[in-house]
N, C-alpha and C positions, 0 to 999 in steps of 0.2 A: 323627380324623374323616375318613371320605372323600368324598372331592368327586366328584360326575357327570360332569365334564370330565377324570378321571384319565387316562383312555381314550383321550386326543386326543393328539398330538405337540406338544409345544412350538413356534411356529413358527419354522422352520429358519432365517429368515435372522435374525432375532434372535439366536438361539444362536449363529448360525457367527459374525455382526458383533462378538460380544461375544469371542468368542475371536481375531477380527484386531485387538481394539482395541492392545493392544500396538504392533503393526505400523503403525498407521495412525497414529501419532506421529511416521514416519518421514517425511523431507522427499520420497522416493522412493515412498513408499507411493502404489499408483493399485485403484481403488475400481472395479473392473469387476463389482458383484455386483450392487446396488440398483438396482431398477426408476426409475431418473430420465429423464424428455429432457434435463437439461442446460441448461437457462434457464427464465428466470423468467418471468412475465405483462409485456406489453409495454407500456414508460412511461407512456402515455399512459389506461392503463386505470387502473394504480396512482394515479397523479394523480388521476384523478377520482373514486376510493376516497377520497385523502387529504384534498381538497376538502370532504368529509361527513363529517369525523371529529367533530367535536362536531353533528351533526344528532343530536337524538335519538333517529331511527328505526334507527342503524345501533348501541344498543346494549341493546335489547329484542327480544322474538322476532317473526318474521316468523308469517305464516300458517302451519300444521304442513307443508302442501301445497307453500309456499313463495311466494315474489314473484311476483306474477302476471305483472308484466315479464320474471320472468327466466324464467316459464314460457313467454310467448310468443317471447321469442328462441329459446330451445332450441326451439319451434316451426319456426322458422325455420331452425334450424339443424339440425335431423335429413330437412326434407323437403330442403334440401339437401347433405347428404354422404350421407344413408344414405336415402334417397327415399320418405318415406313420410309419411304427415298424421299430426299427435296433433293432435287439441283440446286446447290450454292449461289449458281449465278445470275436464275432466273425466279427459281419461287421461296426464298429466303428473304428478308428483311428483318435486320436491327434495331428494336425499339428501345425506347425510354423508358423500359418496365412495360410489365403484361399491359397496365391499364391502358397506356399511352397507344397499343395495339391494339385492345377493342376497342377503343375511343374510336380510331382510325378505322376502323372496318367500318363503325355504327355512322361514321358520317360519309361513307360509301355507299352506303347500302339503305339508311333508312333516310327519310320526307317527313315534314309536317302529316300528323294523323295517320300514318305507317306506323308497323309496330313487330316489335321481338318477341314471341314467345318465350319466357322466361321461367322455369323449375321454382317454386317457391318451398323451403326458404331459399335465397338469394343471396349475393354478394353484393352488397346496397351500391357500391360504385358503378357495378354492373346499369344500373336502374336509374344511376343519374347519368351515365353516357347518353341513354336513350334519351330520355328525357331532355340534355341538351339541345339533341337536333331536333325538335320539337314532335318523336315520336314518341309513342306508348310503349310501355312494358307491360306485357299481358300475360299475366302472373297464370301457371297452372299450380296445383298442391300436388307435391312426390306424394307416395303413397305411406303405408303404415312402415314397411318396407325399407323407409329413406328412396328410393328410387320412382323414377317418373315412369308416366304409361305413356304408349305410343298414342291410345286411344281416347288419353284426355288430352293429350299436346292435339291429336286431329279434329277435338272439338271444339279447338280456340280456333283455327286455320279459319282468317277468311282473304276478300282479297285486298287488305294491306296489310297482311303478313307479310314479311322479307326475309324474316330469318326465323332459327329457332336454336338455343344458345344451352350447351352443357357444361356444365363444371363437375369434373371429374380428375378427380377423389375432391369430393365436395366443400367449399365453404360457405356455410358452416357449420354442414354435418358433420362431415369425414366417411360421408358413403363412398363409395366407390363402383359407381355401377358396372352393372354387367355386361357381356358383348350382346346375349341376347336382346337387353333392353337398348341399348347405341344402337344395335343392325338396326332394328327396327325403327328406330328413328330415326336414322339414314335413310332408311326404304321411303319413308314418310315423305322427306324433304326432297326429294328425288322425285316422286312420284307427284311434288306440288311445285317442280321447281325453286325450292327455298334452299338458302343457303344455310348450313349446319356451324356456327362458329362454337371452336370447341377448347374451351378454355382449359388447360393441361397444365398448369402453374406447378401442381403439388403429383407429377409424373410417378416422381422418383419414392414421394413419401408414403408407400405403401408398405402395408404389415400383415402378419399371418396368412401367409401366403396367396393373398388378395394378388392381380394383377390387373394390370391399368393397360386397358384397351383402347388405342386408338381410332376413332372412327376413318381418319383419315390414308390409315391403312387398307382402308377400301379401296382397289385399286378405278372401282366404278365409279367411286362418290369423288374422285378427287377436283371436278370441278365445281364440286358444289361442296367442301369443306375447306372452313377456316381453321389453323391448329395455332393456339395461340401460349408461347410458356413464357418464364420468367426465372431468372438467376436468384433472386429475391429468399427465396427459401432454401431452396437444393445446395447453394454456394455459399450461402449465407450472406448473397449482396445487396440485402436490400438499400442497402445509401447510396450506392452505387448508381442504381437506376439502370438495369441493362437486361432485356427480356427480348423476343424474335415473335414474328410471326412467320406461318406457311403456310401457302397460296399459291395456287394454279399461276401460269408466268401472266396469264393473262388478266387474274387479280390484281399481283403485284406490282405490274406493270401500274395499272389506275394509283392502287397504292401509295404509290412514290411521289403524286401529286399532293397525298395529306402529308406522307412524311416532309416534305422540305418547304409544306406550311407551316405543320406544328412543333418539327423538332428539329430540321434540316437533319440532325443526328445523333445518333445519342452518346451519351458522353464517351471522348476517344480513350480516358485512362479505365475508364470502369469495362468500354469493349476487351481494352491491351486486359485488364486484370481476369475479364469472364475467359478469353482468348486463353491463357494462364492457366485457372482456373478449372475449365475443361480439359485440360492433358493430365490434371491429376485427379478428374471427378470421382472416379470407381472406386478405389481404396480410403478415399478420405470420407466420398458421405458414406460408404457403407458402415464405417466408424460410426458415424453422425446418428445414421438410422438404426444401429445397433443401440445408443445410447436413446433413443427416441422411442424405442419398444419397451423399453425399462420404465421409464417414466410412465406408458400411458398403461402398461397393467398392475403399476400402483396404482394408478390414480381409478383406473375402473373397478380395481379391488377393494377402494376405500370409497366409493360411489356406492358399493353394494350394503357399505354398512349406516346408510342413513337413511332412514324411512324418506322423507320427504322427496328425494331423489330418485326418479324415473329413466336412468341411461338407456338409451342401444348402442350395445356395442358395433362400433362400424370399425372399417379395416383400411381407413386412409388418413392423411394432414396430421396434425398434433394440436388438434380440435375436438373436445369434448361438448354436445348438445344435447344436457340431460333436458327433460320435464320436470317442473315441479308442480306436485301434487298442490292444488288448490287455488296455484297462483294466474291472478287474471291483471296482472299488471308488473312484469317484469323489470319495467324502470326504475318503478318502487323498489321493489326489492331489491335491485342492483346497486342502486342508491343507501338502502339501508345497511344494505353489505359492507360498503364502501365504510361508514360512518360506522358500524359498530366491529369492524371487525379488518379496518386496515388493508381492505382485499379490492381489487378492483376485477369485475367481469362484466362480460357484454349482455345487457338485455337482448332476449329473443326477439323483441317486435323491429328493431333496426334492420332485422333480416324479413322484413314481412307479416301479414300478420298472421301466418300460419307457424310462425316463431314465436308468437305469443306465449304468456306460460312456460318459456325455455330460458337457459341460458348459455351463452358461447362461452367457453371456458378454454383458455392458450394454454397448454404446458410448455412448450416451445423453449423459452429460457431459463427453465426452474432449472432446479439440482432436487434428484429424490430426497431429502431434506426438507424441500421446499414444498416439493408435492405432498407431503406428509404434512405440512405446516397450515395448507391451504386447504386439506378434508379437514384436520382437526377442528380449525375455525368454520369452516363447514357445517361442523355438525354444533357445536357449538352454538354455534346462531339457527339453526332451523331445531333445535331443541327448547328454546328460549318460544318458540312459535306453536 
């Protein structure tokens, strides 16, 4: 029998995890591949999670929409980090992690032979959503930059284009673009009618003095912007599974017919925990991202001392996307990393093939210990080359 999904790639860090699992039995083995921050939801939230273990509300479904509390916090909480109004009751929705919310727009919005304009490098999950609904991702190249141009997204634009999709502060670069390059891409999609879905996962995880623009802070574009985040990183919940999207009421509205196909809801203790969560955000990630600035200017400090190594420094996530000088097959090498030196990272080609030659690098759950542990091996194996 053949399945409609044959067509898709397996996703890559599945496969690649499964082939370090060997390695990762070693007491030395260090995990630099998987998108984590490295801590968990702070005490006091969990506590008050634990507190409602036997209420019976937290093991029945919520609203398909989700908790109307935890709608108005994330009210709250997007006009302050990413500056812009939702109404709680009407253009808010509760998903099951960011994915679970573009998955759900892209089977709104895209058709067989329809297609996303997509920033390359990419977020490969990004690229299989489309691809499920049997549309195209139509890959543009950011520039030298890290950032995309209006003027090459306007020369993929034809007419089954439906959207045009940014990740901002980037995975997996850690660009963070600027307002001038989003207006303009706003102007872009407005002036073609397309929808701008804009992926805002890593809002919060910004550094020297970088700040994360919202497009959907446009008070013009907001019926043609998707804002889509996730608790996964910022809260430290990724197990959890509990991300939002925001959407004009008249998005949402359609919306709510994928949500109570694909998830009716998402899960009520991990909402009750983000719910939690958000009333103590501001002083605990600032903690989080104070300790996240330390780690990444070791690590771009100790990136400077290895010839092979081509950084740009970018100013978002806790995503390193050096170049390596020479290298025309990142798998290889990622692989050979793995086996000579106990280290596990992401080849660049998983993200596209203008990722080629690179590699994603997580600091996310090290200790500066660790970051120091993983240049040393570093240079140590591209010394040997």
């Amino acid at each position: 029998m053949r399945f409609r999904t044959e067509h898709i790639m397996p996703p890559p860090i599945v496969e690649l995890l499964e082939v370090a699992k060997s390695w990762a039995q070693r007491d030395d083995f260090l995990n630099l591949g998987q998108g984590t921050a490295g801590y968990i939801p702070c005490r006091d939230a969990v506590r008050a999670l634990a507190e409602q273990i036997w209420n019976p509300r937290l093991h029945t479904y919520t609203p398909d929409q989700g908790l109307i509390e935890l709608r108005e916090e994330v009210a709250l909480y997007v006009r302050r980090t990413h500056g812009f109004d939702a109404d709680p009751q009407t253009e808010i929705v509760i998903t099951a992690g960011g994915n679970q919310a573009f998955a759900g727009a892209v089977l709104m919005l895209v058709g067989p032979g329809e297609n996303i304009i997509v920033p390359e490098p990419y977020y490969f999950n990004s690229v299989m959503a489309i691809q499920l609904t049997g549309g195209i991702a139509r890959s543009v190249p950011v520039g030298p930059n890290l950032q995309p141009s209006a003027e090459v997204v306007r020369s993929a634009i034809d007419d089954k284009t439906r959207a045009v999709l940014l990740v901002s502060p980037n995975n997996p670069t850690g660009s963070v673009y600027s307002q001038h390059v989003v207006d303009e891409i706003v102007d872009l999609c407005l002036e073609n009618d397309l929808m701008l879905i804009s992926d805002e996962t890593y809002a919060r995880l910004v550094f020297e003095g970088a700040r994360h623009y919202s497009p959907r802070s446009r008070r013009d574009a907001e019926d043609n912007v998707i804002s889509i985040g996730s608790f996964s990183k910022d809260l430290g919940m990724a197990g959890w599974r509990v991300g939002f999207l925001v959407g004009s009421e008249s998005f949402v509205s359609e919306y709510m017919k994928v949500q109570d196909t694909v998830a009716i809801c998402a899960s009520t203790a991990g909402q009750i925990l983000a719910l939690e969560a958000l009333k103590r955000e501001e002083q605990f990630v600032d903690r989080e991202l104070a300790r996240l600035a330390r780690l990444r200017n070791i690590a771009y400090s100790r990136m400077e001392e290895i010839d092979a190594l081509e950084p740009i420094r970018t100013r978002g996530t806790f995503y390193l996307f050096p170049a390596i000088r020479g290298c025309t097959d990142s798998r290889e090498l990622a692989l050979n990393l793995l086996k000579e030196e106990s280290m596990f990272v992401l080849p660049g080609s998983v993200f596209g093939s203008t990722g080629e030659g690179h590699i994603r690098i997580s600091i996310g759950p090290l200790t500066p210990d660790a970051v120091e542990e993983a240049f040393d091996r570093m240079g140590r194996f591209f010394s040997r080359r």
